[in-house]
N, CA and C atoms as a LAMMPS dump frame, in Angstrom:
ITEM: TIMESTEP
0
ITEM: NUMBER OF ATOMS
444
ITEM: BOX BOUNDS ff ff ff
-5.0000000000000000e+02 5.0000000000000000e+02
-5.0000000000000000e+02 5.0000000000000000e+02
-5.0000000000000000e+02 5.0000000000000000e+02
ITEM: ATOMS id mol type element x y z
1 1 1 N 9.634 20.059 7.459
2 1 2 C 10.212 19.059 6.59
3 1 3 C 9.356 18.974 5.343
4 2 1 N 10.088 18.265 3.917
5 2 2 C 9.153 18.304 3.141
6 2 3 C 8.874 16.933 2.794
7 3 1 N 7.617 16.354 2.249
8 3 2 C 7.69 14.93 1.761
9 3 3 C 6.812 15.104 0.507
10 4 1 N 7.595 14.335 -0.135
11 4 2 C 6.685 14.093 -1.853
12 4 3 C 5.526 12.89 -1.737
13 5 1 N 4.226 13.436 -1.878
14 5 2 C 3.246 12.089 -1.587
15 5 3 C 2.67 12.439 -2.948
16 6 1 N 2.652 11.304 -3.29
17 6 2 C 1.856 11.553 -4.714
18 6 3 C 2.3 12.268 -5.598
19 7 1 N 3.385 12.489 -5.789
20 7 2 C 3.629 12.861 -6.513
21 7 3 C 4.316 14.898 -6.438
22 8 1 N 3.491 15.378 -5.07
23 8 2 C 3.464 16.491 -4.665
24 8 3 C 4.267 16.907 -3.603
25 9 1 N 5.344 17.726 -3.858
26 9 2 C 6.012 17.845 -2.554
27 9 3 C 5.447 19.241 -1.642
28 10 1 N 5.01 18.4 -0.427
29 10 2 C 4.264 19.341 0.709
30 10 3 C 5.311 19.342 2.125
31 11 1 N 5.121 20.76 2.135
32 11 2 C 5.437 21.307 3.398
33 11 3 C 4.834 20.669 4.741
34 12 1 N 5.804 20.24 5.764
35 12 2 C 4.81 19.4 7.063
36 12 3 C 5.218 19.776 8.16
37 13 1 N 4.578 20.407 8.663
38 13 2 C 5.14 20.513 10.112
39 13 3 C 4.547 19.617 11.183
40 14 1 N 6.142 19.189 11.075
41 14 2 C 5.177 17.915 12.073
42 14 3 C 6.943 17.326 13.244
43 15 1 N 6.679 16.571 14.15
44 15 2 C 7.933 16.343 15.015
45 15 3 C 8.483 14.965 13.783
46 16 1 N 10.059 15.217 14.091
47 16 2 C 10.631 14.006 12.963
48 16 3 C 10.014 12.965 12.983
49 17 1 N 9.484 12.564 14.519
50 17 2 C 9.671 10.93 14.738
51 17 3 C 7.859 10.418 14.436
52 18 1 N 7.071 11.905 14.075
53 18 2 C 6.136 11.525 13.603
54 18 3 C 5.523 10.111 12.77
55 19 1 N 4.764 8.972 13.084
56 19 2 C 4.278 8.243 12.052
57 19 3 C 4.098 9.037 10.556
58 20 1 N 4.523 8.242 10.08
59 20 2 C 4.127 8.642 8.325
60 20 3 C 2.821 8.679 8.236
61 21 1 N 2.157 8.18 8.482
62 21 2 C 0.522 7.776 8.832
63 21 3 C -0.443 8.547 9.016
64 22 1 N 0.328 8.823 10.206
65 22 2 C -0.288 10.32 10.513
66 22 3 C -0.184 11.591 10.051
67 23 1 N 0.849 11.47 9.421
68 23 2 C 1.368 12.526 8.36
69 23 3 C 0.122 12.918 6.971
70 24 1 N 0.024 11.79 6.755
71 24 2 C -0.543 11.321 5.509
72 24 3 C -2.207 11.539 5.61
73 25 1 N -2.343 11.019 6.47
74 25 2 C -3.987 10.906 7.285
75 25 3 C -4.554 12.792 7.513
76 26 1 N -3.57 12.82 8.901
77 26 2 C -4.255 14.259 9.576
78 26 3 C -3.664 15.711 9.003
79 27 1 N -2.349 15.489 8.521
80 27 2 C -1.755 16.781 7.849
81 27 3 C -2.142 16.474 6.583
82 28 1 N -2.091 15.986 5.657
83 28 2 C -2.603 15.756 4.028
84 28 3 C -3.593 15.501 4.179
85 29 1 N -4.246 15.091 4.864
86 29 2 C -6.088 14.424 4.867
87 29 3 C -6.27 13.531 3.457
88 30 1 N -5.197 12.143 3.459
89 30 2 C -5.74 11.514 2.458
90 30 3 C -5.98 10.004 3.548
91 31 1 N -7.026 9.747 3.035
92 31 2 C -7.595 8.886 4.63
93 31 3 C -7.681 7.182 3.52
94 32 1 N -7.283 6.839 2.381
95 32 2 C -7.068 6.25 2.081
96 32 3 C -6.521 5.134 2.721
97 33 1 N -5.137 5.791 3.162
98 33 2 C -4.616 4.612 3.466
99 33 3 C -5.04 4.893 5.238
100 34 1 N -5.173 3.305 5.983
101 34 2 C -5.89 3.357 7.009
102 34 3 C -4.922 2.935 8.531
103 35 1 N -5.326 3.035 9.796
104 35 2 C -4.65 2.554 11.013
105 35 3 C -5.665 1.594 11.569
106 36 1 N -4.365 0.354 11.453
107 36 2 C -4.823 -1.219 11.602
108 36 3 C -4.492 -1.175 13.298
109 37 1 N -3.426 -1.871 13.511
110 37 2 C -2.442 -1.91 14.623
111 37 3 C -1.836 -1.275 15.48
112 38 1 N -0.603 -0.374 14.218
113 38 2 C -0.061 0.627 14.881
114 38 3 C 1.45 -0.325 15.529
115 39 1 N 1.26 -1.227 14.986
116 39 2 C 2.741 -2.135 15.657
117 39 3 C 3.198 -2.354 14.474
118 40 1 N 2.842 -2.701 12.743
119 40 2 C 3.252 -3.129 11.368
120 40 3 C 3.036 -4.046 11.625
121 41 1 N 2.039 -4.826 12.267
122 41 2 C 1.705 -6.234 11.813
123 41 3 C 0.623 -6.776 11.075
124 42 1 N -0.232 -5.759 11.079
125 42 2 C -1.411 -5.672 9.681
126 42 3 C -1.047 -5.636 8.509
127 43 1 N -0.731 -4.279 7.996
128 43 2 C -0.337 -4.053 6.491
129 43 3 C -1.493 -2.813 6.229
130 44 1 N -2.167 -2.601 7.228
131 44 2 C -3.299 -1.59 6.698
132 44 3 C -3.186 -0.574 6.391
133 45 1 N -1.63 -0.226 6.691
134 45 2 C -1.007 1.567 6.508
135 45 3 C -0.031 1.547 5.453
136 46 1 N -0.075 0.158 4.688
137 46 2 C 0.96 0.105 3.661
138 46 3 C 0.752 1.491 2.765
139 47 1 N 1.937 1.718 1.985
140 47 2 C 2.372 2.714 1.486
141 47 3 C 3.263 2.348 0.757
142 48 1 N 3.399 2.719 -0.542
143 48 2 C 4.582 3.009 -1.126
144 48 3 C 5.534 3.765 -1.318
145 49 1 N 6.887 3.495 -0.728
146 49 2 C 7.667 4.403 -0.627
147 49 3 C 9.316 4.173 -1.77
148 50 1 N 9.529 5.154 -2.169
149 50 2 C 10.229 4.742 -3.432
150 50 3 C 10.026 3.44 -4.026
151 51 1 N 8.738 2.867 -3.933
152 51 2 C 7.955 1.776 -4.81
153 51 3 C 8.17 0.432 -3.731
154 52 1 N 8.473 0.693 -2.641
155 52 2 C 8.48 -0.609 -1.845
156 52 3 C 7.219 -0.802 -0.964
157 53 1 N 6.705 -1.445 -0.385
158 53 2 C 5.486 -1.732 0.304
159 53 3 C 6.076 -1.695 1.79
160 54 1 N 5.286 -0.347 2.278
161 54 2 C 6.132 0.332 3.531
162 54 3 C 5.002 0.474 5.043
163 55 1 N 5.541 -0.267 6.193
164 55 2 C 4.472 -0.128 6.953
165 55 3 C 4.198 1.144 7.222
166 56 1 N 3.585 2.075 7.16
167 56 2 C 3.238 3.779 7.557
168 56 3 C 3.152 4.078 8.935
169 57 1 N 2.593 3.211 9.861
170 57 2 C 2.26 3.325 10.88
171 57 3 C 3.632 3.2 11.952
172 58 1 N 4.687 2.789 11.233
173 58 2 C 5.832 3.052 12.466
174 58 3 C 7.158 3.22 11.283
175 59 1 N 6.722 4.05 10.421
176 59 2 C 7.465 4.347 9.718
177 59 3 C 7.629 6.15 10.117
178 60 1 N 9.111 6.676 10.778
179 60 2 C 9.341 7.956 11.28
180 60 3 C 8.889 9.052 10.034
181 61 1 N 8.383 10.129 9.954
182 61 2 C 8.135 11.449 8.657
183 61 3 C 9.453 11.657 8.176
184 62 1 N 10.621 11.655 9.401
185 62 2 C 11.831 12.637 8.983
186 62 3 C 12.86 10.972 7.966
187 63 1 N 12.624 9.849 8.081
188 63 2 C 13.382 8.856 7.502
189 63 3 C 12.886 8.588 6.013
190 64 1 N 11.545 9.093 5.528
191 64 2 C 11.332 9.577 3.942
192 64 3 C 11.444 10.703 3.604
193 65 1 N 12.151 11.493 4.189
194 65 2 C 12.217 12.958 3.431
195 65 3 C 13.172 12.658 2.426
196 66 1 N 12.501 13.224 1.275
197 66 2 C 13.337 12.789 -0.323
198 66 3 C 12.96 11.987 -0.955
199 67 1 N 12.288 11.108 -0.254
200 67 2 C 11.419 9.233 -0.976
201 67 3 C 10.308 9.809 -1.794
202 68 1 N 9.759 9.238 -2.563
203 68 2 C 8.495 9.29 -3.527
204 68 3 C 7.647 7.97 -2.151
205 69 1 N 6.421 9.075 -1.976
206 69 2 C 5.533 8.076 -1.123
207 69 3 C 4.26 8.366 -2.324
208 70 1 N 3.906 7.07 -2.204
209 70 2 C 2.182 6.726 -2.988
210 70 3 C 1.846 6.269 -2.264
211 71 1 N 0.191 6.639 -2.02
212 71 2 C -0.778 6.355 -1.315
213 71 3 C -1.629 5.483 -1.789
214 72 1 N -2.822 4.516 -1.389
215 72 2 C -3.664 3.974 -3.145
216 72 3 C -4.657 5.362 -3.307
217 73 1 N -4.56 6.376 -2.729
218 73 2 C -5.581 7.166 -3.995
219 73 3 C -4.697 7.825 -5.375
220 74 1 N -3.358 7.255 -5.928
221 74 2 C -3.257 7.379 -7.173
222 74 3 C -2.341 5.81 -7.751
223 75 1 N -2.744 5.284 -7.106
224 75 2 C -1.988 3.606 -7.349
225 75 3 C -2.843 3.274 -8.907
226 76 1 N -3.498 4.058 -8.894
227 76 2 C -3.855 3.771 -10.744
228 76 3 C -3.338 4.617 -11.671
229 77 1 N -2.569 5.516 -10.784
230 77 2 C -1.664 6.286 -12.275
231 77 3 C -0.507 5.093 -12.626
232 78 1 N -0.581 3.96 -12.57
233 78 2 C 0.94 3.142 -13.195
234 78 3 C 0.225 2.077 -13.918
235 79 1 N 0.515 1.675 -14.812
236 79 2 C 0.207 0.8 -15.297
237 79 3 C -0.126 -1.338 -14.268
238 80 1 N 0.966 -1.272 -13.524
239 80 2 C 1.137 -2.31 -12.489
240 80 3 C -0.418 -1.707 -12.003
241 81 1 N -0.484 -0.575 -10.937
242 81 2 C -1.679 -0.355 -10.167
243 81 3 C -3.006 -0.59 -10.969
244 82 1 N -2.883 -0.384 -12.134
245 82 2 C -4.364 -0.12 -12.991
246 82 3 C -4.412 -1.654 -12.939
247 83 1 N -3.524 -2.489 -13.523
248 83 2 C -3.889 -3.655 -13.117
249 83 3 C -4.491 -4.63 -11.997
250 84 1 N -3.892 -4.111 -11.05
251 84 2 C -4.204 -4.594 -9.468
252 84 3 C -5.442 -4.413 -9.27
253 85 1 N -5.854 -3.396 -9.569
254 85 2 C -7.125 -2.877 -9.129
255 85 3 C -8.016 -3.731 -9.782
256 86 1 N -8.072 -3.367 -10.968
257 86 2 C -9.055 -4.429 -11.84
258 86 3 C -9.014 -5.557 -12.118
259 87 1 N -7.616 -6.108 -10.998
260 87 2 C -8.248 -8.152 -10.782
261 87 3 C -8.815 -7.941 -9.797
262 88 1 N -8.933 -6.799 -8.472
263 88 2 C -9.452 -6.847 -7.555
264 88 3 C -10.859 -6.497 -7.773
265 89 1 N -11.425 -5.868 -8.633
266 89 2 C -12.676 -5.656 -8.672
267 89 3 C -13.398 -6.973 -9.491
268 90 1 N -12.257 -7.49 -10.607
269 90 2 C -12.784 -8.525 -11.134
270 90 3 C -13.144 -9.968 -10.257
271 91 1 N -12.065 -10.091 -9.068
272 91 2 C -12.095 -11.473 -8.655
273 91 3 C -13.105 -10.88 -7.429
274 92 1 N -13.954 -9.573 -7.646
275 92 2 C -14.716 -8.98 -6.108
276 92 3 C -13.808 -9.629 -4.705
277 93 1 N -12.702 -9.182 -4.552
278 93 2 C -11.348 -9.391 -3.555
279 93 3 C -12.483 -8.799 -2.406
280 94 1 N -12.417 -7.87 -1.883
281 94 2 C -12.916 -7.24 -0.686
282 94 3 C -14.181 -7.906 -0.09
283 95 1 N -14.081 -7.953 0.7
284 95 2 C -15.638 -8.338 1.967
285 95 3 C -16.068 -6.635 2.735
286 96 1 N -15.463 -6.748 3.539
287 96 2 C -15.329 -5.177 4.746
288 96 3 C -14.751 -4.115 4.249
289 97 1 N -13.292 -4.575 3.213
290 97 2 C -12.707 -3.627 2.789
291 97 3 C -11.517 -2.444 3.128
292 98 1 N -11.345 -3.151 4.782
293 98 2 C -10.958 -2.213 5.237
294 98 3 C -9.047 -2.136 5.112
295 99 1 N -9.013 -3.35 4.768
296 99 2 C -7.925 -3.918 4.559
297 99 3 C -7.399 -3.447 3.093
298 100 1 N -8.338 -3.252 2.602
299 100 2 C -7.505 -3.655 1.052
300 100 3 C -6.674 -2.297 0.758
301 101 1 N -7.238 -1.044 0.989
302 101 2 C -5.569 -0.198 0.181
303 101 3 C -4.527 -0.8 0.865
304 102 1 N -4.063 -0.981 1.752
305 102 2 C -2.666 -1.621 1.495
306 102 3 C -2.259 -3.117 1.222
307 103 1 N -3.551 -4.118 1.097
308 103 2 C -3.462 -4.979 0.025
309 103 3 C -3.237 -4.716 -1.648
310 104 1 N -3.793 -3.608 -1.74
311 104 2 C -3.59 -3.619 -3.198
312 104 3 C -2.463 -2.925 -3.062
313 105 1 N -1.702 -2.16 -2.433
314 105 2 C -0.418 -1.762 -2.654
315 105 3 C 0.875 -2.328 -2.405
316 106 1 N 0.504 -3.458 -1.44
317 106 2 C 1.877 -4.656 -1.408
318 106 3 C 1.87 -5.536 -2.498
319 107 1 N 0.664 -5.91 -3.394
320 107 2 C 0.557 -6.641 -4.264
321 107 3 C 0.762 -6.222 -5.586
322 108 1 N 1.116 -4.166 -5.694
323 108 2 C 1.583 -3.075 -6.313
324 108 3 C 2.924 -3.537 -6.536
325 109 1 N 3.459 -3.053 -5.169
326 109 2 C 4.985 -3.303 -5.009
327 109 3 C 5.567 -4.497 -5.779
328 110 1 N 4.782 -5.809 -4.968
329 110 2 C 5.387 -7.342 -5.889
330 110 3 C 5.59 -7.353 -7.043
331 111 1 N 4.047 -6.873 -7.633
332 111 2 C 4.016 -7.061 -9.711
333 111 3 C 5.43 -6.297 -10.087
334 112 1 N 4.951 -5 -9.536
335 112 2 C 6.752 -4.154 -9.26
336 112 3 C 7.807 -4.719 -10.171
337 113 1 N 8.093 -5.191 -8.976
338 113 2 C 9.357 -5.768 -8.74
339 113 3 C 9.563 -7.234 -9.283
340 114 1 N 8.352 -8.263 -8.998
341 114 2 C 8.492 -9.466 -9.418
342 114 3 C 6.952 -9.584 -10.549
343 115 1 N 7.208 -9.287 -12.001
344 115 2 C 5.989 -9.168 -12.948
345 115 3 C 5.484 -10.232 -12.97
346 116 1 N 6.241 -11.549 -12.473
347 116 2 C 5.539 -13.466 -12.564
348 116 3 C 6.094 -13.809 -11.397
349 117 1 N 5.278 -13.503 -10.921
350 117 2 C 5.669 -14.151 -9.478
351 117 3 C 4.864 -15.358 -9.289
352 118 1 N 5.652 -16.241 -8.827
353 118 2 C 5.095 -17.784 -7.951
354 118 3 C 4.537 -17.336 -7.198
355 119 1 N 3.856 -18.749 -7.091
356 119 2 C 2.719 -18.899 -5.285
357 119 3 C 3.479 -18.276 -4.473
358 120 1 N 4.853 -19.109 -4.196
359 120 2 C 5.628 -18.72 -3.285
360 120 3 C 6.139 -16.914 -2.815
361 121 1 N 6.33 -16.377 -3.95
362 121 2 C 6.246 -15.097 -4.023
363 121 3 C 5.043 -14.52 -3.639
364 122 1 N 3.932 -14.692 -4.363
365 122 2 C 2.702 -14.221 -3.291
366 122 3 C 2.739 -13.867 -2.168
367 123 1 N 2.618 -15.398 -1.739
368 123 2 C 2.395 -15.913 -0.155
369 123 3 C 3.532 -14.893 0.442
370 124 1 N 4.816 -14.667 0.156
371 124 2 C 5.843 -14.245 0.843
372 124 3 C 5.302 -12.567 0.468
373 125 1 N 4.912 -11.829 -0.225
374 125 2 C 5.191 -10.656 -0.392
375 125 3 C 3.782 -10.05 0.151
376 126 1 N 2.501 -10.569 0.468
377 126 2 C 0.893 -10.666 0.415
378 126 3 C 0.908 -10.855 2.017
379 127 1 N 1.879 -10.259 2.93
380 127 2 C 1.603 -10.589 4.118
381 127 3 C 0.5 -9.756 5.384
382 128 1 N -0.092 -8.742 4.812
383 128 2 C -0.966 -8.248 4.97
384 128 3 C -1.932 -9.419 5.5
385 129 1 N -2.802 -8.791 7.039
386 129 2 C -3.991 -9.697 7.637
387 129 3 C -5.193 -9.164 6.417
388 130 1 N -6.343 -10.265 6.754
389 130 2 C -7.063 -9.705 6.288
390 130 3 C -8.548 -10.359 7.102
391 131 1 N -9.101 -9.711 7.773
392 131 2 C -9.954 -10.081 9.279
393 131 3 C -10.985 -11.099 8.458
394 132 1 N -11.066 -10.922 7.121
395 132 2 C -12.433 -11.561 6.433
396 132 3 C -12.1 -13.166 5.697
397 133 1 N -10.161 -13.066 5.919
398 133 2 C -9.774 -14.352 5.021
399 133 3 C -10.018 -14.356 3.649
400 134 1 N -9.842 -13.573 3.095
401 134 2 C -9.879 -13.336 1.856
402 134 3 C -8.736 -14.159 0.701
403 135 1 N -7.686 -14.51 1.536
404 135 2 C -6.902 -14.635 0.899
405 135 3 C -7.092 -15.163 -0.474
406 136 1 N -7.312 -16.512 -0.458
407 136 2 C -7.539 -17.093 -1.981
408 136 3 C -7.673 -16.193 -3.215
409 137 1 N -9.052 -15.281 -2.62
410 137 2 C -9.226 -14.14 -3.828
411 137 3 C -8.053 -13.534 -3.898
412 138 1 N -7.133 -13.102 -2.971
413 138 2 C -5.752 -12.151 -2.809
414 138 3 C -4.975 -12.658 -4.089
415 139 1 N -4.887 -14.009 -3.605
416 139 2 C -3.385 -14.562 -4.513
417 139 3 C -4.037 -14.387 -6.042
418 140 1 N -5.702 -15.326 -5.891
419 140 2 C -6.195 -15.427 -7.446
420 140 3 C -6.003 -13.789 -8.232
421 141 1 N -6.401 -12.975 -7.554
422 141 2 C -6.147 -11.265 -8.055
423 141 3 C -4.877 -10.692 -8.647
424 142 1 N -3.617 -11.149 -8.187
425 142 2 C -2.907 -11.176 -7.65
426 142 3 C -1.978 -12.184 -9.104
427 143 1 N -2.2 -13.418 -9.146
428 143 2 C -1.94 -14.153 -10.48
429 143 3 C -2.536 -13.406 -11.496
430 144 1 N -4.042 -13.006 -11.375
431 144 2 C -4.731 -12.202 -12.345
432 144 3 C -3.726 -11.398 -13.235
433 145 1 N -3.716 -10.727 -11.826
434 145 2 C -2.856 -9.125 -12.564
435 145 3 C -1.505 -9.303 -12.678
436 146 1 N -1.221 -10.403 -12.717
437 146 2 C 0.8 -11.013 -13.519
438 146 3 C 0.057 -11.221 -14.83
439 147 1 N -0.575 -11.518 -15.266
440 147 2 C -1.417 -12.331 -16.556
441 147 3 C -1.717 -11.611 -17.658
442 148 1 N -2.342 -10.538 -16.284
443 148 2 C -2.451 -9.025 -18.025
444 148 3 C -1.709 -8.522 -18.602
């Protein structure tokens, strides 16, 4: 099968019902994005897939063939991502860290889609755990980067 990650469309041999995750991880070796759960109740395998904020970890290989998947190791080629990043380094968002590429890529997706988003939007789109409670910095990062 083939999948476009980043921009690159690669050859995968892999079974359909493969995790994307694993796709991404052990056949591409981009270790960026990480395995939280493994159920989608973290957010740690988020991904962007035709620009939506996509759990990876029980997301099938063969149900994005054709999708544009981004990973965060190029979530700064867009203008939205360059932003994200640099309220996150500005508001120092991370503790452990282990969480954040797919914090910064659901909070990718939102600016996305919603460039002024309310609290309420946040809170609703920012559903990613984060073991350290980070949140506050999340949303403040997060308003940041609607601002720029």
């Amino acid at each position: 099968m083939q999948l476009t990650v980043n921009g690159t469309t690669r050859d995968v041999d892999v079974e359909p019902d493969t995790p994307l995750l694993w796709v991404i991880r052990e056949e591409l070796g981009l270790t960026g994005t990480k395995y939280g759960c493994g159920i989608a109740a973290c957010g740690a395998c988020t991904v962007l897939v035709d620009g939506y904020a996509t759990r990876s970890c029980v997301t099938p290989a063969d149900s994005v063939e054709g999708a544009e998947i981004r990973t965060i190791e190029t979530v700064e080629e867009t203008e939205t991502g360059r932003k994200v990043v640099e309220a996150w380094v500005d508001h120092q968002v991370p503790q452990c860290g282990y969480c954040q590429s797919g914090q910064v890529l659901a909070a990718t997706a939102l600016l996305t889609e919603t460039p002024n988003p309310t609290d309420a939007d946040i809170e609703g789109a920012m559903s990613n755990l984060c073991r350290c409670g980070t949140y506050n910095k999340i949303r403040a990062a997060v308003r940041s980067a609607s601002e720029a």
